[in-house]
C-alpha positions as CSV (number, residue, x, y, z in Angstrom):
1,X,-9.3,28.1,26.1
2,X,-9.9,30.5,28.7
3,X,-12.7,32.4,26.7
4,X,-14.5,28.7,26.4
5,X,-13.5,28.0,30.4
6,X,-15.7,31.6,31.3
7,X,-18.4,30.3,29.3
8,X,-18.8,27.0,30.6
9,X,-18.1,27.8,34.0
10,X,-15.0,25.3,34.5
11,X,-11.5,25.5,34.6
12,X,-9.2,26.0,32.1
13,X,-7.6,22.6,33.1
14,X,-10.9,20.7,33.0
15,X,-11.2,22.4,29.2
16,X,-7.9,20.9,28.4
17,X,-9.1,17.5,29.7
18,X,-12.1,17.4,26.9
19,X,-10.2,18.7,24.3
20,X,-7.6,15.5,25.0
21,X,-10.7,13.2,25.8
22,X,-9.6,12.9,29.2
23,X,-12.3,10.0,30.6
24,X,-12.2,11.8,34.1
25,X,-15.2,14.8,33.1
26,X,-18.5,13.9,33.8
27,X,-20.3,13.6,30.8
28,X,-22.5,16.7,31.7
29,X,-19.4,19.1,32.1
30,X,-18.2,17.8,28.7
31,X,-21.3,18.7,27.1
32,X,-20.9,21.9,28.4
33,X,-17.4,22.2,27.2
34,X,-18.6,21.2,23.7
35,X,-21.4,23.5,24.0
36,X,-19.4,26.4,24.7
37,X,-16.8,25.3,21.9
38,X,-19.4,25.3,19.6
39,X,-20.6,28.8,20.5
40,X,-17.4,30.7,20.7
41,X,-16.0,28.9,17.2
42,X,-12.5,27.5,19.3
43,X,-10.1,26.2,17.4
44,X,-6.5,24.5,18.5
45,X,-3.8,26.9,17.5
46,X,-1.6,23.9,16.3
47,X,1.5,25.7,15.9
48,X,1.2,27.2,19.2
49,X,0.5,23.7,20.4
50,X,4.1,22.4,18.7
51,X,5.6,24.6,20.4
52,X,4.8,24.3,23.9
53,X,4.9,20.1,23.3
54,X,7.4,19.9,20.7
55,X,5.4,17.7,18.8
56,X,3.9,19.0,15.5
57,X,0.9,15.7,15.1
58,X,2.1,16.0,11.2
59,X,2.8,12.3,9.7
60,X,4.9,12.5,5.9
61,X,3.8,10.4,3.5
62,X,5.3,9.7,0.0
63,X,3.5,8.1,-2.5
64,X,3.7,7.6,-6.5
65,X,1.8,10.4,-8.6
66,X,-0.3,8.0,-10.3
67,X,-3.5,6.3,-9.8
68,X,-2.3,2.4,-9.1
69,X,-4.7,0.6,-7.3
70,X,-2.1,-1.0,-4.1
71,X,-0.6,2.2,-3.8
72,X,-3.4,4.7,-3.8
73,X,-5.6,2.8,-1.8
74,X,-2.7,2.5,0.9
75,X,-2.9,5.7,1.3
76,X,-6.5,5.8,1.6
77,X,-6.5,3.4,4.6
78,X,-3.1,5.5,5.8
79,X,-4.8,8.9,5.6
80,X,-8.1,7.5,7.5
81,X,-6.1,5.3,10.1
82,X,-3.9,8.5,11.3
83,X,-7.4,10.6,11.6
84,X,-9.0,8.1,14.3
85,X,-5.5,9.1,16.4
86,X,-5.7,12.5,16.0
87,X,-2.3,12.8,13.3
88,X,-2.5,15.2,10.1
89,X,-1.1,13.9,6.9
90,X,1.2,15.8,4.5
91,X,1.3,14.0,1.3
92,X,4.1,14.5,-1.3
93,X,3.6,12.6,-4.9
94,X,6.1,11.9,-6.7
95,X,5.9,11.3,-10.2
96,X,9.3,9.7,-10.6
97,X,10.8,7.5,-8.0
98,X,14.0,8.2,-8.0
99,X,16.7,9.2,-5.2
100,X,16.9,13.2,-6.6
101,X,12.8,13.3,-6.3
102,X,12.9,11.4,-3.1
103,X,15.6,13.4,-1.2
104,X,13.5,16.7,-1.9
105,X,10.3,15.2,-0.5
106,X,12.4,14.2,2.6
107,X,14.2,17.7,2.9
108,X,10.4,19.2,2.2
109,X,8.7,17.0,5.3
110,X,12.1,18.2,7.7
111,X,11.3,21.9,7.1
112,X,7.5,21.1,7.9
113,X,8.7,19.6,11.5
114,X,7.2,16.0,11.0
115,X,7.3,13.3,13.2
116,X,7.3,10.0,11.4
117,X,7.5,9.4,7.3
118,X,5.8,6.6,5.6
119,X,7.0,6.0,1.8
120,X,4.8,3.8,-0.4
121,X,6.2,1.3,-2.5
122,X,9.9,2.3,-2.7
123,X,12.1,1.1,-5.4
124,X,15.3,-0.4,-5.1
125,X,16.9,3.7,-6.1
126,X,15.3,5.7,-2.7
127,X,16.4,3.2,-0.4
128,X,19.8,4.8,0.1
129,X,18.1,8.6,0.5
130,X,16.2,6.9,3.5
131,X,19.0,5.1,5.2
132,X,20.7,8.5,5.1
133,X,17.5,10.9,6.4
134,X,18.2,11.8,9.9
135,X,18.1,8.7,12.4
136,X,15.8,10.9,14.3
137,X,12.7,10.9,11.7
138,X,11.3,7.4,12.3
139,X,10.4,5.8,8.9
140,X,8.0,3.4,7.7
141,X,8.1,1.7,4.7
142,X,5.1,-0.2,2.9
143,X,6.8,-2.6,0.5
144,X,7.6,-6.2,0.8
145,X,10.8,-8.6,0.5
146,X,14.5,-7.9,1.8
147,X,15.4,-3.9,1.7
148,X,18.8,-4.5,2.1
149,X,19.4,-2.3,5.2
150,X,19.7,-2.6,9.2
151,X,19.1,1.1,10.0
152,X,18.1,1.4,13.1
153,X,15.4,4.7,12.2
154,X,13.5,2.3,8.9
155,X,10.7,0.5,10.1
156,X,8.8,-1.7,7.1
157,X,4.9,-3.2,6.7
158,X,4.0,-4.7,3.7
159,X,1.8,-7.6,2.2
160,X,2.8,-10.8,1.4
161,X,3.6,-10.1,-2.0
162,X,5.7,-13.1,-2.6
163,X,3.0,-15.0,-0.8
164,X,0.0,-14.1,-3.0
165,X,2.7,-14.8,-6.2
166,X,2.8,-18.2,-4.5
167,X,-0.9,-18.5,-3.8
168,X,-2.0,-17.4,-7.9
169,X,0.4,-19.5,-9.0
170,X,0.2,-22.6,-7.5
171,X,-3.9,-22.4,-8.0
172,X,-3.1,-22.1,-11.8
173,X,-0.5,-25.5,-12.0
174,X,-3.1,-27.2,-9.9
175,X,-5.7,-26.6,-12.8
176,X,-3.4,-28.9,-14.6
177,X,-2.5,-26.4,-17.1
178,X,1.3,-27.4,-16.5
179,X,3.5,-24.0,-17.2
180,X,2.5,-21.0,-15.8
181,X,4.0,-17.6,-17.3
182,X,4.5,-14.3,-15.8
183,X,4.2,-11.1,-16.8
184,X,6.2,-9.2,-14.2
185,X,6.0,-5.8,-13.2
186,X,8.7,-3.3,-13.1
187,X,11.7,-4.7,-11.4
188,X,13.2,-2.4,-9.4
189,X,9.9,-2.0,-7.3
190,X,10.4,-4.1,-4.4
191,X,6.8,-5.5,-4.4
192,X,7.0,-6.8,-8.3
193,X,10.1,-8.5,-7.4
194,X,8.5,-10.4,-4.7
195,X,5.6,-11.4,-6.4
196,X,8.1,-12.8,-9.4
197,X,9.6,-14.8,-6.9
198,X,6.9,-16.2,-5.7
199,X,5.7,-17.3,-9.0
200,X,9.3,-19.0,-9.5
201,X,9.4,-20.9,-6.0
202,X,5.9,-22.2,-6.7
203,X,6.8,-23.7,-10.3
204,X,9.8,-24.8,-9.0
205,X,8.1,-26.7,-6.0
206,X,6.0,-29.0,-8.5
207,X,9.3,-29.7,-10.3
208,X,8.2,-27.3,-13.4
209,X,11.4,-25.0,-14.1
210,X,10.0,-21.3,-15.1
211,X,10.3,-20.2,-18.2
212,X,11.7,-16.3,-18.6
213,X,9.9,-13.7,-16.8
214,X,8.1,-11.6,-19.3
215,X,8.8,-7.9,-17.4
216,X,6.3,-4.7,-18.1
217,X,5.0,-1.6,-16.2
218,X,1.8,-1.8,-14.5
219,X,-0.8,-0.4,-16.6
220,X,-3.0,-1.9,-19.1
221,X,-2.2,-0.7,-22.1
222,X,1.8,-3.1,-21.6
223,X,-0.4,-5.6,-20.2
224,X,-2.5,-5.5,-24.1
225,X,0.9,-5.2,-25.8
226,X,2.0,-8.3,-23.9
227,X,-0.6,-10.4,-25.0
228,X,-0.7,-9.4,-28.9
229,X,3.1,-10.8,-28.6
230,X,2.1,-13.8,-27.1
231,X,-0.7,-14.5,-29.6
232,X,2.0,-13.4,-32.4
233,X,4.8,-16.1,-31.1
234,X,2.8,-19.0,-29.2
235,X,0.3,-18.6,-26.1
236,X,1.0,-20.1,-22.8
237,X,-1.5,-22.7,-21.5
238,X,-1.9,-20.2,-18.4
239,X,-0.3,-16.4,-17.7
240,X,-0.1,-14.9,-14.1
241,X,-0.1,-11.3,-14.4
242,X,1.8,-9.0,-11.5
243,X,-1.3,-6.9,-11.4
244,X,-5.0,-6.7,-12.1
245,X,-4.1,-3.8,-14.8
246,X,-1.7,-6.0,-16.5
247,X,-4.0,-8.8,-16.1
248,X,-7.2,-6.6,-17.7
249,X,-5.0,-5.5,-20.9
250,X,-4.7,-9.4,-21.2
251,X,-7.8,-10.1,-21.3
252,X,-8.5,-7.3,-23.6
253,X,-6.2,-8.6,-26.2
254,X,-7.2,-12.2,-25.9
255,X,-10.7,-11.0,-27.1
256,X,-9.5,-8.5,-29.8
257,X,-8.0,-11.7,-31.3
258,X,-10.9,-14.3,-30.3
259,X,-8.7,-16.1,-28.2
260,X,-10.7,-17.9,-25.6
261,X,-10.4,-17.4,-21.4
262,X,-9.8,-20.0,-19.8
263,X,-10.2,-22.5,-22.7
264,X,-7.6,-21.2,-24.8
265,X,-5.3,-19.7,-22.0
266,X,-6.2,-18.8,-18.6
267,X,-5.3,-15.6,-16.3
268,X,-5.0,-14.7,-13.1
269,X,-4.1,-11.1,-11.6
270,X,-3.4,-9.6,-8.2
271,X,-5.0,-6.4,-6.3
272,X,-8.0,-7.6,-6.7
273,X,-9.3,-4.5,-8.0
274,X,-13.3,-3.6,-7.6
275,X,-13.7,-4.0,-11.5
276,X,-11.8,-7.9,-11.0
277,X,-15.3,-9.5,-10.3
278,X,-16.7,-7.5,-13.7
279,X,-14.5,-8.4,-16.1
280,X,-15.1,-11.0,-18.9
281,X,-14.6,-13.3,-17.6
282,X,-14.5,-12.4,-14.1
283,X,-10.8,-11.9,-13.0
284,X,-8.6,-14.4,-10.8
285,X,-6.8,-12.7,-8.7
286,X,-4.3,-12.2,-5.2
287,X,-6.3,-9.5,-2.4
288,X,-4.2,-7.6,-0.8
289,X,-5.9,-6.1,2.4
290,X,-5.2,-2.3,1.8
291,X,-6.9,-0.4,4.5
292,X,-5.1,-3.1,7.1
293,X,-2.0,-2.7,5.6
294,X,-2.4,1.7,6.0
295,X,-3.7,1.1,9.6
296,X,-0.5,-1.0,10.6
297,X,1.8,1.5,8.8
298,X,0.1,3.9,10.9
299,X,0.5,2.2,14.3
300,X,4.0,1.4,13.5
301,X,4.9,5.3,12.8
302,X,3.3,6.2,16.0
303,X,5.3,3.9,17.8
304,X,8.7,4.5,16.1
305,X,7.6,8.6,17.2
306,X,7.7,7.1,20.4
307,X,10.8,5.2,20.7
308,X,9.7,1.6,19.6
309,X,12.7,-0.7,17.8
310,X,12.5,-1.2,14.6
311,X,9.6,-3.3,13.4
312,X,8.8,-5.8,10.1
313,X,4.7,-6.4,10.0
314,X,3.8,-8.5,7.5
315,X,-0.6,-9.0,6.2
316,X,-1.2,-12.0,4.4
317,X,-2.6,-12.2,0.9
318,X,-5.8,-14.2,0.0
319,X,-6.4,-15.8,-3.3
320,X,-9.8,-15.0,-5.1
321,X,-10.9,-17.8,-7.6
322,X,-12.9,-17.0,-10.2
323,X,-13.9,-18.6,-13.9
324,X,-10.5,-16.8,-15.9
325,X,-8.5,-19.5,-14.4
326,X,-11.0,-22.5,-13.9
327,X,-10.2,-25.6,-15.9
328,X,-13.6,-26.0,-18.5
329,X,-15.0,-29.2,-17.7
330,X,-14.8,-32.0,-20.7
C-alpha cells in the first residue's frame, strides 16, 4: 500500500479509503489510486488483513453433492449475493447428509477461521451437530418448517415450501378433479415435509381426506417408477409431485404407457425448473425465488457476524399454471 501511495502521490490512508470505497476521495484521486493499483499489480494480503482485524471475510457453506435444482441454485444466488459485499465463499458438498459428514464440514470451516455458516437444506439428522457447533459461529439455515431448536447462534431463511404445497394443490382440486395425490419427497428433508403438509391441509380444507402419501427421492428416474405403479394398480384423477424431477419421470411414464396429461390424469410439480415450460405438456408447477432466497441467507449471515438476534425470513412461493393440470374443455 505504501509502494501504490508513492506512485500516486497520496497517503497511505487515502489508499486505504479506496480500497474500502470510502465516498470521501474525490473521484480524480481515486482514479489515480486505481491507476497506480493497476500498474504495480497490488493485491490485499488477506491473511495479513485477518489478522490485524480479526475478521477473515470467509462465509461456510454446506450444500448437498448433487445437482438438485432448489439446492444448487441457492447456492448460486448465495455465492453471487456475498461477492456484491465483498465475502469469499468456502463450499463443502456433502454427498451424504448425515451428522458424521456434517460435523467434519463444521470442524473443516473452524480450522479455516470463518465467520458465519450457511447449510442448505438440512435434514432432520444434522440439526443436532449445529445446535452443538460453537455458539460463536453464527448459522444460517435455508430450509423451511419447524427445526425443532431455540439456539440462540441458528438463524433460518427458507421458502414457503408448505405454502407452494398449498398453492399446487389447491389449483389442482379447483380443476374439479376431486383427489389429489402426492408423491412426496424424502422425509427427513425438512423442505419435503413441508411441502407434504401443505398438500394435506389444502385437501383437508375442501373436506377431501388425503389418501397415503406416496414417498420417493427426488430424481426422475423414482418419479418414472412411481408412475408405472400407478398405471399397474389404478391412476389418480390428478398427482402433485414434491419436485419438478419427480414430476418429469411422471410424465415420462404416462407417455411410455399412452396415458393422456391432463385428460387421463393431470400433474403438477414444484421448482419450476427452466425445462418446466418445455415439457409435454408444459409442466405445472410451484417457483420458488432462488437467487432471493441466497441473497437473504446472505444478509442474515452478515448480520448474525455482527451480533443480530436470531432471525426466521420467509420468500413466498408462486404458482405457475400451465396445460399438465388444466381441466380439457367438453
Amino acid at each position: 500500500m505504501s509502494d501504490v501511495a508513492a506512485v500516486a502521490g497520496v497517503s497511505h490512508q487515502t489508499v486505504s479509503r479506496v480500497l474500502n470505497d470510502h465516498p470521501s476521495v474525490r473521484p480524480e484521486t481515486r482514479a489515480r489510486v486505481l491507476a497506480a493499483i493497476a500498474e504495480l499489480g497490488y493485491r490485499r494480503n488477506s491473511a495479513a488483513r485477518a489478522l490485524v482485524t480479526r475478521r477473515t471475510g470467509v462465509l461456510g457453506v454446506v450444500a448437498p453433492a448433487s445437482t438438485l435444482f432448489g439446492p444448487t441454485s441457492t447456492l448460486v444466488g448465495l455465492q453471487e449475493s456475498a461477492r456484491l459485499v465483498g465475502a469469499v465463499v468456502a463450499v463443502a458438498m456433502l454427498r451424504s447428509f448425515d451428522a458424521d459428514s456434517m460435523h467434519q464440514a463444521v470442524e473443516q470451516f473452524l480450522t479455516q477461521g470463518v465467520e458465519g455458516l450457511a447449510v442448505i437444506a438440512p435434514t432432520v439428522e444434522v440439526m443436532g451437530v449445529l445446535e452443538q457447533a460453537p455458539t460463536s459461529l453464527p448459522v444460517v439455515i435455508v430450509s423451511s418448517g419447524d427445526l425443532g431448536t431455540e439456539a440462540e447462534h441458528l438463524h433460518q431463511v427458507s421458502v414457503d415450501q408448505r405454502g407452494g404445497g398449498r398453492l399446487a394443490t389447491s389449483h389442482l382440486l379447483a380443476q374439479g378433479y376431486g383427489e389429489v395425490a402426492h408423491v412426496a419427497g424424502p422425509q427427513d428433508w425438512f423442505d419435503a415435509r413441508e411441502r407434504l403438509a401443505g398438500w394435506q391441509e389444502a385437501c383437508r380444507a375442501v373436506g377431501v381426506e388425503p389418501p397415503a402419501p406416496i414417498e420417493a427421492g427426488w430424481s426422475a428416474a423414482e418419479g418414472a417408477a412411481v408412475g408405472r405403479r400407478l398405471i399397474r394398480e389404478g391412476l389418480p384423477r390428478a398427482v402433485f409431485a414434491a419436485n419438478d424431477q419427480l414430476a418429469f419421470g411422471l410424465l415420462h411414464a404416462f407417455w411410455e404407457a399412452g396415458v393422456r396429461v391432463p385428460q387421463d390424469v393431470a400433474v403438477a410439480g414444484f421448482d419450476d425448473e427452466a425445462t418446466a415450460a418445455y415439457a409435454i405438456p408444459a409442466l405445472t408447477t410451484v417457483r420458488q425465488d432462488l437467487a432471493a432466497l441466497g441473497a437473504r441467507a446472505v444478509r442474515v449471515l452478515m448480520g448474525a457476524t455482527a451480533g443480530s438476534p436470531p432471525t426466521v425470513g420467509i420468500i413466498p412461493a408462486h404458482l405457475v399454471v400451465r396445460a399438465s393440470s388444466l381441466r380439457p374443455r367438453a
